[in-house]
VOVEXDO-336216 format. One record per residue (C-alpha): residue number from 1; x, y, z. Coordinates in steps of 0.5 Angstrom, whole numbers. Layout:
R   num      c1      c2      c3
R   NUM       X       Y       Z
...
***
This chain:
R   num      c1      c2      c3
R     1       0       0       0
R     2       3       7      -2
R     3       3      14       2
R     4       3      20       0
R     5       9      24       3
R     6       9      31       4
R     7      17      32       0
R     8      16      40       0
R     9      10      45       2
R    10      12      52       0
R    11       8      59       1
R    12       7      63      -5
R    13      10      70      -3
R    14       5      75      -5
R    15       0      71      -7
R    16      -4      71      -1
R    17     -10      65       0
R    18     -12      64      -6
R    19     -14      59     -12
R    20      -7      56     -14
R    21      -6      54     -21
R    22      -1      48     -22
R    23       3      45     -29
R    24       8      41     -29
R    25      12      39     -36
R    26      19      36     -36
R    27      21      37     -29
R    28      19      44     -29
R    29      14      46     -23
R    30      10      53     -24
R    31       4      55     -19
R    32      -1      62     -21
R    33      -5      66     -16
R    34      -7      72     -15
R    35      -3      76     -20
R    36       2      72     -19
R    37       7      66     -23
R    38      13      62     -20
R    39      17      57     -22
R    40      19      51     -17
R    41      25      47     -17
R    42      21      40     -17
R    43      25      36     -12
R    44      25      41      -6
R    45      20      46      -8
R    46      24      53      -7
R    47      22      59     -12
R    48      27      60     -17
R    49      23      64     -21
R    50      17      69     -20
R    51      13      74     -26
R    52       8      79     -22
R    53       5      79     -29
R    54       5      87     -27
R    55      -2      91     -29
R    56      -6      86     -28
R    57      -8      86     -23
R    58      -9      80     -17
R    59     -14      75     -21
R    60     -15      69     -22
R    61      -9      65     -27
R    62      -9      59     -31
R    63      -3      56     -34
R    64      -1      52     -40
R    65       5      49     -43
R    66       7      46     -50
R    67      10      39     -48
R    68      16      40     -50
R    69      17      45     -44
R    70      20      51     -49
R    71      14      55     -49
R    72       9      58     -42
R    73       3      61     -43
R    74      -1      65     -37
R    75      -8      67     -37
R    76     -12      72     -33
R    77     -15      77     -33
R    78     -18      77     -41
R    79     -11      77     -43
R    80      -6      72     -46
R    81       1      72     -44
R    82       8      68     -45
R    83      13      68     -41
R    84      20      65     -42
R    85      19      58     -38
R    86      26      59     -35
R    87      26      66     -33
R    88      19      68     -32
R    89      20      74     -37
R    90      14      76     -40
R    91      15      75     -48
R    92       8      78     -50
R    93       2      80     -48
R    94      -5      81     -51
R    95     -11      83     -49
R    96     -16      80     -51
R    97     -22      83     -55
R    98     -28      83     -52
R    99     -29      79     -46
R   100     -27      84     -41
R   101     -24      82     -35
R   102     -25      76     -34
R   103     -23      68     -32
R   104     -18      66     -38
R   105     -18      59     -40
R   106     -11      57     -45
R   107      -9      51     -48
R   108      -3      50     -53
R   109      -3      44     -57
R   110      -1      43     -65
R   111       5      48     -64
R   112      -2      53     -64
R   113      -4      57     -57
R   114     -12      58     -55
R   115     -15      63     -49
R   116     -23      62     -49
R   117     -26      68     -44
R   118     -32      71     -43
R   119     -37      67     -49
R   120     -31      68     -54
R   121     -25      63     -57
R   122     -18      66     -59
R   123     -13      63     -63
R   124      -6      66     -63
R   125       1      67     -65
R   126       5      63     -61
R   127      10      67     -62
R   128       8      75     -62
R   129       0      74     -59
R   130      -3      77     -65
R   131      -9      74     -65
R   132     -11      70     -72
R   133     -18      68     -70
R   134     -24      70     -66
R   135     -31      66     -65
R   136     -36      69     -61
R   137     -40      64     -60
R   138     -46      67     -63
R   139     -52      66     -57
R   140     -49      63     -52
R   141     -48      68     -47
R   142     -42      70     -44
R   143     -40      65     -39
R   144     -33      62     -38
R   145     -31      58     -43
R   146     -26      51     -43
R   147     -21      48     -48
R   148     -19      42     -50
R   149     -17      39     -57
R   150     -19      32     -59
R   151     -12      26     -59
R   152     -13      26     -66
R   153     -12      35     -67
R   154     -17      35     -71
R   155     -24      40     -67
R   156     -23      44     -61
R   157     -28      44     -56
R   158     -31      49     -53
R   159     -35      47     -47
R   160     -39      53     -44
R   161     -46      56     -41
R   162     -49      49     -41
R   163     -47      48     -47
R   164     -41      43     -52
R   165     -38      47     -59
R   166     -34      44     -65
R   167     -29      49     -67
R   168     -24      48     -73
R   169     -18      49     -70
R   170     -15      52     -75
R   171     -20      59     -77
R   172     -25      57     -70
R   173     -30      56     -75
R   174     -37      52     -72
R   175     -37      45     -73
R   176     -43      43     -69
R   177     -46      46     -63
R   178     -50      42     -58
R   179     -54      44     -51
R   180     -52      38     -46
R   181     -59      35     -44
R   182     -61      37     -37
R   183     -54      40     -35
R   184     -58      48     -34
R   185     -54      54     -36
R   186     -48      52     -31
R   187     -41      51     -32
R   188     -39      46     -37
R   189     -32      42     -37
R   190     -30      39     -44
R   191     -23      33     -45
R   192     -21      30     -52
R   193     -22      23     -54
R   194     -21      18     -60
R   195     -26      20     -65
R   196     -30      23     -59
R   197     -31      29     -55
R   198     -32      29     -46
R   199     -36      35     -44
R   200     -39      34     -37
R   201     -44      39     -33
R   202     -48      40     -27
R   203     -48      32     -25
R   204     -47      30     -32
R   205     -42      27     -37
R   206     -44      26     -45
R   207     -39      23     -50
R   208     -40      27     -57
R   209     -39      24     -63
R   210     -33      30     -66
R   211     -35      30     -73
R   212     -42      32     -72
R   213     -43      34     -64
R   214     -48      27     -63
R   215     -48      25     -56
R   216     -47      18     -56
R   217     -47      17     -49
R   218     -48      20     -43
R   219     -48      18     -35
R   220     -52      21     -30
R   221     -47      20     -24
R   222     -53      18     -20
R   223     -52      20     -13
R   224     -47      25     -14
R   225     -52      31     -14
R   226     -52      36     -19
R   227     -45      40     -19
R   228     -39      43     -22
R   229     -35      36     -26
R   230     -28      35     -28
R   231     -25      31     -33
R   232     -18      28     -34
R   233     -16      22     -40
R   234     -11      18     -38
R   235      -6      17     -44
R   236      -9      10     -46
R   237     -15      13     -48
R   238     -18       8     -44
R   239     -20      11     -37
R   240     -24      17     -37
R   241     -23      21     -29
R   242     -28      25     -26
R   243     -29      29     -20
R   244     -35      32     -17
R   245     -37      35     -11
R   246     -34      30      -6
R   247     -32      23     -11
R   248     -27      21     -15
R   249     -31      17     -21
R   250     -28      12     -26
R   251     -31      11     -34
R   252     -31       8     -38
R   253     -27      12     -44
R   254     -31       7     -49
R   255     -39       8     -47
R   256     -38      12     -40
R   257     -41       6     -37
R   258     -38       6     -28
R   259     -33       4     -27
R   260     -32       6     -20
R   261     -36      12     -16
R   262     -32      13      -9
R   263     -33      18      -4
R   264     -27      21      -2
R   265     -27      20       6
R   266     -27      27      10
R   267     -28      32       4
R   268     -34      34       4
R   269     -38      36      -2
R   270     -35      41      -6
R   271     -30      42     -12
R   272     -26      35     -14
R   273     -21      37     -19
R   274     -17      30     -21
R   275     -11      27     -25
R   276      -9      21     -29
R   277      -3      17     -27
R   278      -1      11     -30
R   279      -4       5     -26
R   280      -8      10     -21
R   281     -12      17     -22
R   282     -12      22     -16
R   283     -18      26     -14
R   284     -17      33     -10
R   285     -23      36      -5
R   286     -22      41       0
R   287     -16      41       2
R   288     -15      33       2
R   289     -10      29      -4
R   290     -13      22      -5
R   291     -10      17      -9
R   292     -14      11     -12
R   293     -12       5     -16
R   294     -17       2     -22
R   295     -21      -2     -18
R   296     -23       4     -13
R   297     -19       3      -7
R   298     -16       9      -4
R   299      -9       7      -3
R   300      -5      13       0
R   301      -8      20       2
R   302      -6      26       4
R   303     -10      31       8
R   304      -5      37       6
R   305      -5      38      14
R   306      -5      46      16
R   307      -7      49       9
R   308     -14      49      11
R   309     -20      47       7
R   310     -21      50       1
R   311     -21      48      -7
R   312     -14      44     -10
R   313     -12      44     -16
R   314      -7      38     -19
R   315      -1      37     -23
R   316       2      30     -25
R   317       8      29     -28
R   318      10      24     -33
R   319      12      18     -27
R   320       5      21     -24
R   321       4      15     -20
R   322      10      17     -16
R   323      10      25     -16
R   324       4      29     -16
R   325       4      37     -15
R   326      -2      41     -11
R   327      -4      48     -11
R   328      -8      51      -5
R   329     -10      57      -1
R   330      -3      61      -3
R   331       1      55      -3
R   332       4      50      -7
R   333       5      43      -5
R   334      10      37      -8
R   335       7      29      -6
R   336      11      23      -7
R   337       8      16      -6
R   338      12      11      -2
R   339      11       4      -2
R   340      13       1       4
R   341      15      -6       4
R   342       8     -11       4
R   343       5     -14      10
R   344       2     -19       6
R   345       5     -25      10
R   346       8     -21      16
R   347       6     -28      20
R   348      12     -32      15
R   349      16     -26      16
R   350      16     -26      24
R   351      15     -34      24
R   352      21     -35      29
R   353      19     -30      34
R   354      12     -31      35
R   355      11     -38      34
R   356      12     -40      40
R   357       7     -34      43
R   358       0     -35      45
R   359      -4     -32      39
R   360      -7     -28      45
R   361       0     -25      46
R   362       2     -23      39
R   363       0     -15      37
R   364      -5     -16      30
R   365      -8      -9      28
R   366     -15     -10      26
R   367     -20      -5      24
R   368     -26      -3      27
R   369     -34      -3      23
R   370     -29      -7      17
R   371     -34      -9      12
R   372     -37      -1      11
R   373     -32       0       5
R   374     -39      -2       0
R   375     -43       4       3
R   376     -46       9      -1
R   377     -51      15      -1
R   378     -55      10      -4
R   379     -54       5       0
R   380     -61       3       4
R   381     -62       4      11
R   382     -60      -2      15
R   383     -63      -6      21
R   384     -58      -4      27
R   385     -61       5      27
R   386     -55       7      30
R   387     -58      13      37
R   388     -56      18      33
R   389     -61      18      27
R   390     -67      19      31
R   391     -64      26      33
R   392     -61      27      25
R   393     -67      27      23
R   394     -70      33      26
R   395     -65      38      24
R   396     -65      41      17
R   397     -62      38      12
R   398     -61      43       6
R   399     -58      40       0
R   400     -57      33       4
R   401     -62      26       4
R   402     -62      22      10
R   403     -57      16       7
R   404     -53      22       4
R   405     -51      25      12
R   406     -51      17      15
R   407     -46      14       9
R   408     -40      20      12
R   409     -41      17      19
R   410     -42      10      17
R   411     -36       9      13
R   412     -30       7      18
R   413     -26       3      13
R   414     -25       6       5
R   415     -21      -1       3
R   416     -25      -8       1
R   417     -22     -15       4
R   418     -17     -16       0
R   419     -14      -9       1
R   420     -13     -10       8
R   421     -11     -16       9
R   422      -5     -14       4
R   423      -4      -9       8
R   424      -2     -13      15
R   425     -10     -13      17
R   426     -12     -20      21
R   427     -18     -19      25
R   428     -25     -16      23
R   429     -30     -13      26
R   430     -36     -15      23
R   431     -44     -14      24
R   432     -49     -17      20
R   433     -57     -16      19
R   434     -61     -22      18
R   435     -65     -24      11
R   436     -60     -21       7
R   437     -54     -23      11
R   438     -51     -16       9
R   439     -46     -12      13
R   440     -48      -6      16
R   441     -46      -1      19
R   442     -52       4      20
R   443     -53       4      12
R   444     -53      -3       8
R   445     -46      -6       6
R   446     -42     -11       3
R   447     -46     -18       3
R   448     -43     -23       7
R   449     -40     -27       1
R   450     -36     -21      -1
R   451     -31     -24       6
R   452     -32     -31       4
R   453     -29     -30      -3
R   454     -24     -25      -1
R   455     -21     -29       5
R   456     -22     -36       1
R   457     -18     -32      -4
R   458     -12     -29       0
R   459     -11     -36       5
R   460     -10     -40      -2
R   461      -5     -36      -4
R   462       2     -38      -5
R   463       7     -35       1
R   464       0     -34       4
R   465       0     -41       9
R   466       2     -37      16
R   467      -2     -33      16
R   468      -8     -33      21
R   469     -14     -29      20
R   470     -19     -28      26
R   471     -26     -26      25
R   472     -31     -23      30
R   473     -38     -23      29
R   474     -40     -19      34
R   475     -46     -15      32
R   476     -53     -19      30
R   477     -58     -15      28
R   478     -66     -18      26
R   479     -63     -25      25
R   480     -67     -31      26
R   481     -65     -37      27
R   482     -66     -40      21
R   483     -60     -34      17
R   484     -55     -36      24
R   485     -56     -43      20
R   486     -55     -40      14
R   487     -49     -35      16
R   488     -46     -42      19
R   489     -47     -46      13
R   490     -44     -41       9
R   491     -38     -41      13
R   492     -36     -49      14
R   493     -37     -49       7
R   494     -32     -44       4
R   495     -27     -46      10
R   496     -27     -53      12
R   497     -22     -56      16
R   498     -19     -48      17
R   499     -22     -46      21
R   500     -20     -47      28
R   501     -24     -51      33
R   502     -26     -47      40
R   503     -23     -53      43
R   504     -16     -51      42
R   505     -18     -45      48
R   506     -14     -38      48
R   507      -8     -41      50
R   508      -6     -44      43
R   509       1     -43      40
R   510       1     -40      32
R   511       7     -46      33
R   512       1     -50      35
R   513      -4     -48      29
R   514       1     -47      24
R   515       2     -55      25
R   516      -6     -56      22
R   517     -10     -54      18
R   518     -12     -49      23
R   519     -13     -41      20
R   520     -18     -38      21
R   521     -21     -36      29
R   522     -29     -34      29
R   523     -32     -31      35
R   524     -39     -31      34
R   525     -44     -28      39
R   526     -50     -32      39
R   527     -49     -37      44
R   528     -55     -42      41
R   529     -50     -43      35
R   530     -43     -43      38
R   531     -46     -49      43
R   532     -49     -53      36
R   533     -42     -51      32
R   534     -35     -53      35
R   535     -31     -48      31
R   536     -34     -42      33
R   537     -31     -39      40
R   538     -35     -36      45
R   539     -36     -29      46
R   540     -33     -30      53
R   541     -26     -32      50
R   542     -24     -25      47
R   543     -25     -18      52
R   544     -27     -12      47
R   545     -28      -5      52
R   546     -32       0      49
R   547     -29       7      51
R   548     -35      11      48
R   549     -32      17      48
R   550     -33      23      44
R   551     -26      27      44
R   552     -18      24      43
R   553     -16      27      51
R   554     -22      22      53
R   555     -20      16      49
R   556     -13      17      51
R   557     -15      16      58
R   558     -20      10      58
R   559     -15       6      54
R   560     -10       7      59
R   561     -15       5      64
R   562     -16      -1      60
R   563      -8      -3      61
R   564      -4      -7      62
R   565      -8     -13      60
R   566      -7     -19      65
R   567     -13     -24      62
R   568     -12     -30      60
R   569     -18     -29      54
R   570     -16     -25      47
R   571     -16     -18      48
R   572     -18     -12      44
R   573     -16      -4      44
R   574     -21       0      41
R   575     -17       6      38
R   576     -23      10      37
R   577     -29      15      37
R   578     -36      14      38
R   579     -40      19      34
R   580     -46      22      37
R   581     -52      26      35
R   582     -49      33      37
R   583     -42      31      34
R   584     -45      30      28
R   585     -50      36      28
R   586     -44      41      29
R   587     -41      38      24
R   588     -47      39      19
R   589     -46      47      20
R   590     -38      46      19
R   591     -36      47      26
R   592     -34      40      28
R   593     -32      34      24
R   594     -36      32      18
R   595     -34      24      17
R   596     -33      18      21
R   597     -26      19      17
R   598     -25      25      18
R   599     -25      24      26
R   600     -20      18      25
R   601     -15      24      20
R   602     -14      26      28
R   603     -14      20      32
R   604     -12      13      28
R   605      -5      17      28
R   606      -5      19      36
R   607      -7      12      38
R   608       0      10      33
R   609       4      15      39
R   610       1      12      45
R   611       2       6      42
R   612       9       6      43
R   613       8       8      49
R   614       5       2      51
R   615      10      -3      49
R   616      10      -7      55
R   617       2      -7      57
R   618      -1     -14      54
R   619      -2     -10      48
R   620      -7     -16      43
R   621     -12     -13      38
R   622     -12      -7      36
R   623     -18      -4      32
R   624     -19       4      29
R   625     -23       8      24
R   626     -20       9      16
R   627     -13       5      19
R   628     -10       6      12
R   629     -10      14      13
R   630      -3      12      16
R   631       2       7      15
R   632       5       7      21
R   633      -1       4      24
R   634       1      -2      22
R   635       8      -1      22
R   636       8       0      30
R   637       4      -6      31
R   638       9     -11      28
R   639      16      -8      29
R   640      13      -8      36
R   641      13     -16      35
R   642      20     -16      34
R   643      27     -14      38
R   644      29     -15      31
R   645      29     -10      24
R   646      23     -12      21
R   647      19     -11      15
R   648      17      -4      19
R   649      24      -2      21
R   650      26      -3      13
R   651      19       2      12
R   652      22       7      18
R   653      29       8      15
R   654      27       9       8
R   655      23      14      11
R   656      29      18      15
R   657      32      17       8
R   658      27      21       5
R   659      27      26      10
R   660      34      26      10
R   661      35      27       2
R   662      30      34       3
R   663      32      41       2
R   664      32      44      11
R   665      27      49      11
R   666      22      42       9
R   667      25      38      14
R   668      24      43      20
R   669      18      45      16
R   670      14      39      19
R   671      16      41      26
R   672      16      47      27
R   673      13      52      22
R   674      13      58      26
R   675      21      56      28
R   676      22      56      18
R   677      19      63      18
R   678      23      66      23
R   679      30      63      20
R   680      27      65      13
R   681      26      71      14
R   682      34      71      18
R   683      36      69      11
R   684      39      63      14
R   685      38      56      18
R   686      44      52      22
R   687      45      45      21
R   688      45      44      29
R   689      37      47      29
R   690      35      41      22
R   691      40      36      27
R   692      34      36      32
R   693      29      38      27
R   694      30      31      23
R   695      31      27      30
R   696      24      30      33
R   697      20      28      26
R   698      23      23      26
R   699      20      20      33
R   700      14      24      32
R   701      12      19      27
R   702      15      13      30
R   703      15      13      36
R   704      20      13      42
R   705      22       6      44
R   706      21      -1      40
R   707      26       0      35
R   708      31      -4      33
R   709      39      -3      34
R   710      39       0      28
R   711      35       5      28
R   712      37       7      36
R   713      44       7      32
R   714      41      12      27
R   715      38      16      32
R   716      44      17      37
R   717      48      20      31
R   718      43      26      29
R   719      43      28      37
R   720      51      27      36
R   721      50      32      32
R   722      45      38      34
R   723      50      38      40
R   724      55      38      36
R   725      55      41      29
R   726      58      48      29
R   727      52      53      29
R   728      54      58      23
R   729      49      59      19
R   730      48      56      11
R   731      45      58       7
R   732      37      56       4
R   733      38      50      -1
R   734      45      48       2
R   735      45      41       3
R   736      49      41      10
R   737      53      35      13
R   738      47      32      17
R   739      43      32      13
R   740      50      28       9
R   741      50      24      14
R   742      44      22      15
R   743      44      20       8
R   744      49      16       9
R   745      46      12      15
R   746      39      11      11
R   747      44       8       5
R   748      48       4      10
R   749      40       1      13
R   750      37       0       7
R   751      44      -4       5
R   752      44      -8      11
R   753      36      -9      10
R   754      38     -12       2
R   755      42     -17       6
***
């Protein structure tokens, strides 16, 4: 599973807190906002280059370069500017004849540049700004315009007012003009494809033939409402992405048929821009990052942490799956996404270690609500009506249907089986409702069957035969004695000999299972169908404490309370919030968390830092919401299985080394931003301040104790060296001797690691 890492967050000087418009093309990062151009470095985020774009104002600003990166051409302000990509200086500048002062879209493709702005398209001189051509768009009003071209070079689309138009792309002469049915008069985006045009408005996506404008095809992106749409072709020509007020969508590029529809986890329902990647697409909303892959499953976020909640704008690069640039709020952010080592078969890999333990006394992250990843807005309402609904319905819901506000705080987990087992997840949490045999969570999810096959799947893979999987069937709601029957029929069936019979007790080894055919352990909670079924454990054999709170502090305490865990049953610590009407409603008006997840953001990573405070506390279980919002859940639990360096260490050091590889004002930045403006605004910083900057990052993300030697090792050389290194000051973009030194201890690490 990947994460996006932060390697570089930079304030655009002047800019103040606005929209920010991002590109990338050959390595070159350039950011606009509010009047403003800069040129980034790509690695370290530093402003090597900014225009004002003088009389201008502060506006708006788009951007487009040619593929080649020999030509940058800026947008604002119902002007057409060109600058020279290395410098910023301005080559030319054109007013564009009537479209007043206004947003200025530009697109370069074919050697040729295009502005659309105010109801008008301009084609211009790429090397003078005369403008050549003008179409007015004769009866559309003047509204924003869009660009694209199609992959073939052959009609330039206009997307505007509710409307798609076919232009000639060499005189701007009308090809077509077609209103897209039911999208109003609204803001329309448009995308080039393979014989085909992509226009998409107010909830709607529409496939057009490019030779006549027909619509060929269309999708009403059910359940997302009726917003602004943003569209992204992948260079296959095969996936068309599409952002929209709080989702990330896949379709079809062919027949916009649906491939995936996800709503993005703690972002609320606003502008979603998106951009392809090479085998991932990523979707950013108000202030948060997410990366997907085809099937839908978010595998790495990032919520852009102290930069608010406001619209972000993307950039891929040409390895996008690896680097994607963000714009937000007067900022400009670069992300890398790092793959730790897999957690497929974490139990193999630590074979030696925990085999002779108790199964109760190995540390095995598990996740809370585990199946909620299926729910929608669609989904129906489910049998368990969680306290809080009753006070929901009272309050005024503009805009919002009842499943609509239920799914934000229904959905714990945004990643199916499969996903989580790959991930190192080996207990469930599961509640099922009757008749159906669906898990549910508030709303309707995945059927049950969805286990069955992922798990069935996953344990008769190759490598896969150690490990263990508990599944704890803890909630039943509206079951009858005949769905317990089916529901265990079902199990048995898909199972067989793995499944480990009560019998063996809470004192059995993975030694003692891993000599069987043993697998997997299923708590059921009706004590009718244990009694019948001797492979299902009582709910007397695991101690699961409900800490019922409603902020982190609280959670803290009643955790601490809950240790050292000294029974003899299987234990688990429930890392978690639980939401309540008053939570819910303050976060309805904006003034508290608006999702499950967005709660977890907060404190799935808190209960990371106590855990490695509690190395020594009878820790077995532990579950939490959205697990995969950071890496180090799972990496905290594992290393702390091993007094050797494992899979989590090796994660670890390739982290230090990425920090270490960092210019220092993004290394300190992560510590102590008030601490980075006052040595910019110094013109220095010292390598003693960075040594203990990079050390206390470093802790903060994986605790302070239940390291391996190496990494103690690691840690003792960059205090050495804050108490040491001479305190002259160096100036921004040296690379001082820590961070030398640094380098050379994670190469070192990572080498001993290879071995």
């Amino acid at each position: 599973m990947a994460s996006l890492v932060t390697a570089w967050q930079t304030s655009l000087p002047s800019s103040g807190y606005d929209i920010v418009s991002p590109v990338v093309i050959q390595n070159n990062v350039y950011m606009a906002s509010n009047g403003y151009v800069y040129r980034l470095d790509f690695y370290s985020g530093v402003v090597i280059a900014t225009n004002g774009l003088e009389g201008r104002g502060h506006n708006e600003v788009r951007l487009a370069a040619s593929a080649d990166g020999s030509f940058l051409f800026v947008g604002t302000d119902g002007y057409v500017l060109s600058l020279n990509p290395t410098t910023l200086d301005t080559l030319w500048q054109t007013s564009l004849p009537g479209c007043g002062y206004n947003i200025v879209s530009v697109l370069h493709t074919g050697g040729i540049v295009y502005a659309g702005s105010n109801g008008y398209v301009y084609r211009l001189d790429p090397s003078n700004g005369q403008v050549l051509y003008t179409n007015g768009l004769d009866g559309l009003g003047h509204n924003e315009v869009r660009l694209a071209m199609t992959l073939a070079n052959d009609v330039l689309l206009v997307g505007t007012y509710g409307y798609c138009v076919g232009l000639s792309p060499s005189n701007l002469a009308t090809l077509w003009e077609r209103s897209l049915p039911g999208c109003g008069y609204d803001i329309t985006s448009v995308a080039g494809g393979n014989g085909c045009g992509y226009a998409a408005c107010a909830g709607y996506v529409y496939q057009l033939n490019a030779s006549n404008g027909n619509v060929t095809n269309q999708n009403n992106l059910s359940g997302t409402g009726k917003s602004e749409v943003r569209l992204a072709l992948r260079g296959d020509g095969v996936h068309l992405f599409v952002g929209t007020n709080g989702y990330g969508i896949s379709l079809s590029a062919s027949n916009l048929s649906t491939i995936y529809s996800i709503s993005l986890p703690g972002s609320g329902y606003t502008i979603t821009d998106v951009a392809p990647g090479t085998t991932t697409a990523f979707f950013a909303n108000n202030g948060y990052v997410f990366q997907l892959n085809d099937a839908g499953n978010i595998v790495s976020t990032n919520s852009l942490p102290g930069l608010g909640e406001h619209e972000t704008r993307l950039a891929a690069s040409a390895s996008a799956d690896v680097r994607i640039f963000a714009g937000i709020n007067g900022y400009g952010v670069g992300l890398f996404a790092v793959s730790p080592q897999p957690h497929d078969a974490w139990m193999s890999a630590l074979a030696s270690t925990i085999g002779p333990k108790m199964l109760r006394e190995v540390k095995i992250p598990g996740t809370h609500d585990s199946a909620t990843y299926a729910i929608t807005p669609l989904s129906s309402i489910g049998k368990d009506m969680p306290d809080w609904l009753e006070y929901i319905q009272l309050l005024p819901l503009p805009g919002n249907t009842i499943q609509t506000v239920m799914s934000l705080w229904s959905v714990a987990q945004t990643v199916d089986f499969t996903g989580q087992l790959k991930a190192g997840i080996r207990y469930f949490d599961l509640r099922v409702q009757g008749s159906s045999l669906n898990f549910v969570h508030g709303l309707v999810s995945a059927p049950v069957t969805d286990l069955l096959t992922q798990l069935s799947a996953y344990l008769s893979t190759a490598g896969n035969d150690k490990e263990v999987v508990l599944l704890d069937f803890n909630h039943f709601y509206d079951m009858k004695p005949a769905d317990h029957a089916n529901l265990v029929s079902m199990l048995q069936t898909t199972f067989g000999n793995k499944l480990a019979p009560a019998s063996l007790g809470a004192n059995v080894t993975l030694n003692q299972l891993w000599s069987t055919s043993y697998r997997i352990i299923i708590f059921y909670d009706d004590a009718a169908t244990v009694g019948a079924n001797p492979f299902l454990w009582s709910q007397s054999t695991i101690s699961s404490p409900w800490p019922n709170v409603q902020d982190v502090g609280a959670l803290n305490g009643a955790l601490a309370r809950e240790l050292p865990n000294k029974l003899s049953t299987f234990f688990v610590l429930q890392g978690i919030l639980t939401p309540n009407g008053a939570m819910i409603a303050l976060g309805l008006v904006g003034v508290g968390p608006r999702s499950l997840t967005a709660v977890a953001q907060a404190v799935t990573p808190a209960v990371v830092g106590w855990l490695s405070q509690w190395t020594d506390q009878g820790i077995n279980i532990v579950i939490c919401d959205w697990f995969n919002c950071t890496n180090a859940y799972v990496d905290i639990l594992l290393q702390m299985n091993s007094t050797q360096a494992t899979a989590a260490d090796a994660a670890s050091l390739q982290t230090v080394k990425l920090i270490a590889d960092r210019p220092p004002v993004a290394v300190a930045s992560h510590v102590d931003p008030e601490k980075v403006k006052r040595e910019i605004a110094n013109g220095v910083i010292n390598e003693a301040s960075i040594a203990a900057l990079a050390a206390a990052e470093y802790r903060a993300r994986f605790g302070r104790t239940g390291h391996s030697q190496e990494v103690i090792d690691r840690l003792q050389e960059l205090d050495r060296i804050a108490a040491t290194a001479s305190a002259e000051p160096k100036k921004l973009g040296e690379k001082p001797p820590v961070v030398q030194s640094v380098s050379k201890l994670g190469a070192k690490a990572e080498a001993k690691n290879k071995e």
